[in-house]
C-alpha positions in Angstrom: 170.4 98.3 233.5 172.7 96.1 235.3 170.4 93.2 236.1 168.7 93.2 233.4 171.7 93.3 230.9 172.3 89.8 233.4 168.5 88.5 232.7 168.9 89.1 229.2 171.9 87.0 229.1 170.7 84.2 230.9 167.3 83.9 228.7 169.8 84.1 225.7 171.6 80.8 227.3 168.5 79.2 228.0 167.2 79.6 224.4 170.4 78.1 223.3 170.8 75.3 225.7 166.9 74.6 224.3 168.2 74.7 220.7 171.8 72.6 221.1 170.8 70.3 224.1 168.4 67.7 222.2 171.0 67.7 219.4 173.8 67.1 222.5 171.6 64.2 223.7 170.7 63.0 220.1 174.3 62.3 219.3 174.3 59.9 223.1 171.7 57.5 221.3 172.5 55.3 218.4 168.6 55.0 216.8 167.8 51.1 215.2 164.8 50.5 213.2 162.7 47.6 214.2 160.4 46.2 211.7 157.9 43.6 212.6 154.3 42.0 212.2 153.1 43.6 216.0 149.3 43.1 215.1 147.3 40.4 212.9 147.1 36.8 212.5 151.0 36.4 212.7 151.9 38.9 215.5 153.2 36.3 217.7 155.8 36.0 215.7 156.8 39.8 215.5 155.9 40.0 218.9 158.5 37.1 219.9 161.2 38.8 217.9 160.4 42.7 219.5 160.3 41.0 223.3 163.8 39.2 222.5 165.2 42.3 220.9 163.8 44.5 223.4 165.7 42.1 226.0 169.1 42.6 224.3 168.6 46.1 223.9 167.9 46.5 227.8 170.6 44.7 228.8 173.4 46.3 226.7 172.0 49.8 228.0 172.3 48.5 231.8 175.9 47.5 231.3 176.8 50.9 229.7 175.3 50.9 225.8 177.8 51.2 222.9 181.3 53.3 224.1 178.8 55.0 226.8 176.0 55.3 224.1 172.4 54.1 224.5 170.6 52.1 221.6 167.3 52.9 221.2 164.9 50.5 219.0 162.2 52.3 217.2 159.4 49.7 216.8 156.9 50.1 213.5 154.2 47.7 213.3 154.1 46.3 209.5 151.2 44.1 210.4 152.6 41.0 208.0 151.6 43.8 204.5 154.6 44.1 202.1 153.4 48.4 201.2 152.9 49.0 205.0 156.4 47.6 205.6 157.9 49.3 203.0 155.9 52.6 204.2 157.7 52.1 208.0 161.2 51.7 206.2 161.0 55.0 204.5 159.6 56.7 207.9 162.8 54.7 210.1 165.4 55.8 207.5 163.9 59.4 206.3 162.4 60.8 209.4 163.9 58.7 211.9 167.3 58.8 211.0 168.1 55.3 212.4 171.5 53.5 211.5 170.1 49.6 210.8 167.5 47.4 210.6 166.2 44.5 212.6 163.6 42.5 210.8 161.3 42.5 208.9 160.0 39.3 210.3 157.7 37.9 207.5 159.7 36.6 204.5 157.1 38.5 201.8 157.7 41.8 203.6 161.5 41.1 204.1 161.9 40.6 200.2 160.6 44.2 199.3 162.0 46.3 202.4 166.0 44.0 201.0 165.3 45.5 198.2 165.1 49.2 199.0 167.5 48.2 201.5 169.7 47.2 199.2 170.2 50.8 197.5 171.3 52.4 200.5 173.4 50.0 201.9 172.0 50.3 205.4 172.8 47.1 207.7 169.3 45.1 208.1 169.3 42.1 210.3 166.4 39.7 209.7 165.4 37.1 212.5 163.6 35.3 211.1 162.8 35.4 206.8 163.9 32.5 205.9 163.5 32.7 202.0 167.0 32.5 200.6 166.5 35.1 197.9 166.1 37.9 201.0 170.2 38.1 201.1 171.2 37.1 197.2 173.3 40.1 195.7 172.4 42.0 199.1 175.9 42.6 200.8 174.4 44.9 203.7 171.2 42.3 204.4 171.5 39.0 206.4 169.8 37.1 209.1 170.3 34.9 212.0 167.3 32.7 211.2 168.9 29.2 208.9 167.4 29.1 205.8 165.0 26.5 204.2 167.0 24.7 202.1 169.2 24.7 205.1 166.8 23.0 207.8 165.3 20.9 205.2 168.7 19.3 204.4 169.3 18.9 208.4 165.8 17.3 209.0 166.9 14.8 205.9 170.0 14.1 207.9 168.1 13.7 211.1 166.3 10.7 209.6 168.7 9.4 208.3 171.3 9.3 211.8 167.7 7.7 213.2 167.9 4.8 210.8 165.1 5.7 208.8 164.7 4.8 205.3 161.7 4.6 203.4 160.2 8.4 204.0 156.6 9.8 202.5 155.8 13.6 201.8 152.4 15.4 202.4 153.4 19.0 201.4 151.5 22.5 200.6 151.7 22.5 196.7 150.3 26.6 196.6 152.7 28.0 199.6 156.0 29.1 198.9 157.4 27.9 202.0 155.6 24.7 202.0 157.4 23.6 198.7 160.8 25.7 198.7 161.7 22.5 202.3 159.8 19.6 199.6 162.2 20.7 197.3 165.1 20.8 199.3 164.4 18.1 201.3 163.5 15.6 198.5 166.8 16.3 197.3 169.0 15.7 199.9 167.4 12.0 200.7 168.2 11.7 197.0 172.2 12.6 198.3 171.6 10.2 201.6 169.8 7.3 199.7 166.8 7.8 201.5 164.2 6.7 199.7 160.9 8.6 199.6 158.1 6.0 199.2 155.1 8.1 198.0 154.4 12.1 197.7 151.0 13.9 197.7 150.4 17.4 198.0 147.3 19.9 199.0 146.1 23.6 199.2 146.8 25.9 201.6 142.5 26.1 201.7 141.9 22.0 202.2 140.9 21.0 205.6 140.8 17.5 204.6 143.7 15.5 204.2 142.3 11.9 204.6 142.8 10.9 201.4 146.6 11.9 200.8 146.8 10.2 204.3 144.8 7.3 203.1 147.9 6.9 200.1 150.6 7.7 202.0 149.6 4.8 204.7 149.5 2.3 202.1 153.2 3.2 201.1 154.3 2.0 205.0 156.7 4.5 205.0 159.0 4.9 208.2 158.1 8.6 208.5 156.3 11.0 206.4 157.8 14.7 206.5 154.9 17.7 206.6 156.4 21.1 205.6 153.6 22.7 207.0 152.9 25.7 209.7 151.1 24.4 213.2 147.1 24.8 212.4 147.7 22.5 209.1 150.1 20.3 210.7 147.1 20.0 213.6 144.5 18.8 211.2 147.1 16.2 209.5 148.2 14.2 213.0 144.6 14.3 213.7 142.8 13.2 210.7 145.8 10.4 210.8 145.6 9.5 214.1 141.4 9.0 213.0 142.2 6.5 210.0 145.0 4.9 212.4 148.1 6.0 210.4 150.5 5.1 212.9 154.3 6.5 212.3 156.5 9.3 212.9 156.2 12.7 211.4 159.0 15.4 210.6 158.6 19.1 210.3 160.3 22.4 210.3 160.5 25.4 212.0 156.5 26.5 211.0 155.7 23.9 213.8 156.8 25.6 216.3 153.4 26.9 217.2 151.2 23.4 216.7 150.5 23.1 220.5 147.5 25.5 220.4 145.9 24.2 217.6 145.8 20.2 218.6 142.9 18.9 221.0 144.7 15.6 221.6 148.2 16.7 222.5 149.5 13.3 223.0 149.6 12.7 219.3 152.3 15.4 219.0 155.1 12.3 220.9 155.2 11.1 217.0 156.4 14.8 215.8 160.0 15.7 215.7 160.5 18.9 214.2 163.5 22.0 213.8 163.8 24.8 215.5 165.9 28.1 215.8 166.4 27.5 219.8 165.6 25.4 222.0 164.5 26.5 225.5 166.5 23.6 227.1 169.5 24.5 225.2 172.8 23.8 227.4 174.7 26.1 226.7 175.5 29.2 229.2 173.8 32.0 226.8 171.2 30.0 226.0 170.8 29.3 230.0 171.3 32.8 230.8 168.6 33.9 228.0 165.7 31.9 229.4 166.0 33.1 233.0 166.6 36.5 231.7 163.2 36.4 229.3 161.4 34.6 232.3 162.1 37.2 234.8 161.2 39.9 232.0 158.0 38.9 230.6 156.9 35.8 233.1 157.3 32.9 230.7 159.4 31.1 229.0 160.0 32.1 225.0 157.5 30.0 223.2 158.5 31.0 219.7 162.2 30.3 218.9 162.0 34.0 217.1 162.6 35.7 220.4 166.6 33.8 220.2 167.2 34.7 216.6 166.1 38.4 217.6 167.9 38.6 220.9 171.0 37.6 218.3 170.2 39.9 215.8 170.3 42.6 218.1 173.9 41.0 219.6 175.5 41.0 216.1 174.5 44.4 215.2 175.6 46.1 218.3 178.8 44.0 218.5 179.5 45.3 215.2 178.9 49.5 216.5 181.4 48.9 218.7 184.2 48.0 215.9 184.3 51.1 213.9 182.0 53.9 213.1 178.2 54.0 212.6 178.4 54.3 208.7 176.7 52.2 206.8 179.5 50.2 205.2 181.8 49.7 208.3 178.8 48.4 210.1 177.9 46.0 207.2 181.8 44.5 207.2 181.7 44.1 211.2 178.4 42.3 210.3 180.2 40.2 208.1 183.6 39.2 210.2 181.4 38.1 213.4 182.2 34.6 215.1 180.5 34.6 218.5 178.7 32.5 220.4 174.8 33.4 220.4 171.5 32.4 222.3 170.9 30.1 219.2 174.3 29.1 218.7 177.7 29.7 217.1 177.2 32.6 214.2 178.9 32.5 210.9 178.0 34.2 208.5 178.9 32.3 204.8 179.3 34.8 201.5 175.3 34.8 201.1 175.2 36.4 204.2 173.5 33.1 205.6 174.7 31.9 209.1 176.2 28.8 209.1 174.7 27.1 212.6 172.9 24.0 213.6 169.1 23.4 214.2 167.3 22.4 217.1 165.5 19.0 217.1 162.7 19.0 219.3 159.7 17.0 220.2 156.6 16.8 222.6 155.7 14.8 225.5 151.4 14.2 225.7 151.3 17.4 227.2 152.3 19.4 224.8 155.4 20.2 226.0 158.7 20.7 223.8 161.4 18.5 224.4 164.8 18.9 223.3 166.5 16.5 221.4 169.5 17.2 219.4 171.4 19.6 217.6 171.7 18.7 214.5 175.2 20.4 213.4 175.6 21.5 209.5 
């Protein structure tokens, strides 16, 4: 009676210890929701955002987590569709129970996940959405990605600290990206007294540009500026290069991935584009970053999305450690950072934008970035 009195005790313990212990251990791991385009035709850029998050994430854990706690990222593929994003949300938030948001990545899924976001209040960190609608009346949403106005206005004042004067525009007249940097970019030469010399415009569908080219050579501008993503921008330094249109060419952050698409790398010397990060970056983060992502994954970062997300994932976990995990105290911590990050200095203004400078970079005829500058706001 004795013994079993003692075995009956000991399964009781067990069945508890089976019921309480994963809630013990649930309470040891603070549970972030990552959101980002893991599959499709722009999963490089998800990709380069999970890998630099991932990196963060690993290293925090390593020295100790958050006050002894572990962060765990749980990764949902949105696969760049605004429903399937906004599907993954509800599964992080409902089922998932996580605290924040990293991502989305894409700017069209970004807008409808802020949104939802948005009626919650739960802390969302984008990389890399660079619309600047994504944060407007959004208090708990921001990013650690500039803006488009914002790099548009610091390629303007690139050109112009380069001498140049007389600029021409080839631009993407049916992609929102594509015209929000025309826009913003036509209007700070206007501010500098640059003066653009002749504008022409496409489809995102046209694989011939010779005649825009054609116009815009006959304008002899000093530069022309192409607010265009890498494939495009490919077929444009190309089909100039073939009518020999000989001059330099500025473009944003959608160039970052040109190198694959162009046969004749040489012609990419005459590009000078911005960036999020550069991977020649002097600064000791950035330094530390690149060694750290080599030894990781066996290359270098190739899309500047992997900085902006290791960041993202250093501001939000900076900010667990100033308060509770609740949603609002989470958002102000968000809001009162000023650290140094693998892409620079981050601010954060009142639209929840951070205030930071862009990297100029360049190729040599290999195809290989070179830094150039950073261009400070």
């Amino acid at each position: 009676m004795k013994k079993r009195s003692v075995l009956s005790l000991f399964l009781a313990l067990v069945l508890c210890l089976g019921v309480f212990a994963p809630a013990a251990l649930a309470e040891d791991v603070i549970k972030v929701g990552g959101l980002a385009v893991l599959s499709g035709p722009a999963a490089e850029y998800g990709q380069a955002v999970q890998m630099g998050v991932d990196l963060y994430i690993e290293q925090l854990n390593a020295a100790g987590g958050v006050d002894g706690k572990t962060v765990e990222v749980i990764w949902e593929d949105t696969t760049g569709d605004a429903t399937v994003g906004l599907n993954a949300y509800n599964k992080l938030v409902d089922n998932d129970g996580v605290v924040a948001i990293i991502g989305p990545v894409l700017t069209g899924v970004s807008k409808t996940v802020a949104e939802f976001v948005a009626d919650i209040g739960i802390p969302m960190i984008t990389p890399s959405a660079t619309a600047y609608e994504i944060t407007t009346d959004r208090p708990s949403v921001f990013r650690t990605c500039f803006l488009d106005p914002f790099q548009a206005m610091q390629i303007a004042r690139f050109a112009k600290d380069e001498g140049i004067t007389k600029i021409a525009v080839l631009y993407d007249n049916g992609d929102e990206y594509s015209k929000g940097l025309y826009e913003a970019f036509i209007a700070e030469c206007e501010v500098l007294g640059i003066e653009i010399v002749a504008t022409e415009s496409a489809t995102f569908s046209d694989v011939d540009f010779k005649t825009q080219l054609t116009n815009l050579k006959d304008a002899a501008p000093e530069a022309v500026f192409l607010p265009y993503y890498g494939a495009q921008a490919a077929l444009i330094l190309t089909q100039a290069n073939d009518i020999g249109f000989t001059t330099r060419f500025l473009g944003a952050d959608g160039m970052a991935n040109i190198v694959p698409a162009i046969t004749n790398k040489a012609l990419l010397t005459s590009l000078t584009y911005s960036d999020h990060f550069a991977t020649q970056a002097d600064s000791q983060i950035a330094k530390d970053f690149v060694a750290a992502y080599t030894a990781k994954y066996g290359t270098e970062p190739t899309v500047s999305f992997a900085a902006t997300g290791y960041d993202a994932a250093l501001v939000l976990t900076d900010a667990f450690k100033k308060g509770s995990l609740e949603f609002a105290d989470v958002t102000a911590a968000i809001k009162a950072t000023d650290m140094e990050g693998v892409s620079g200095r981050i601010i954060f203004d009142d639209h929840n934008d951070p205030i930071k400078a862009a990297f100029m970079q360049t190729f040599d005829a290999e195809g290989n970035k070179l830094f150039v500058k950073m261009q400070m706001p």
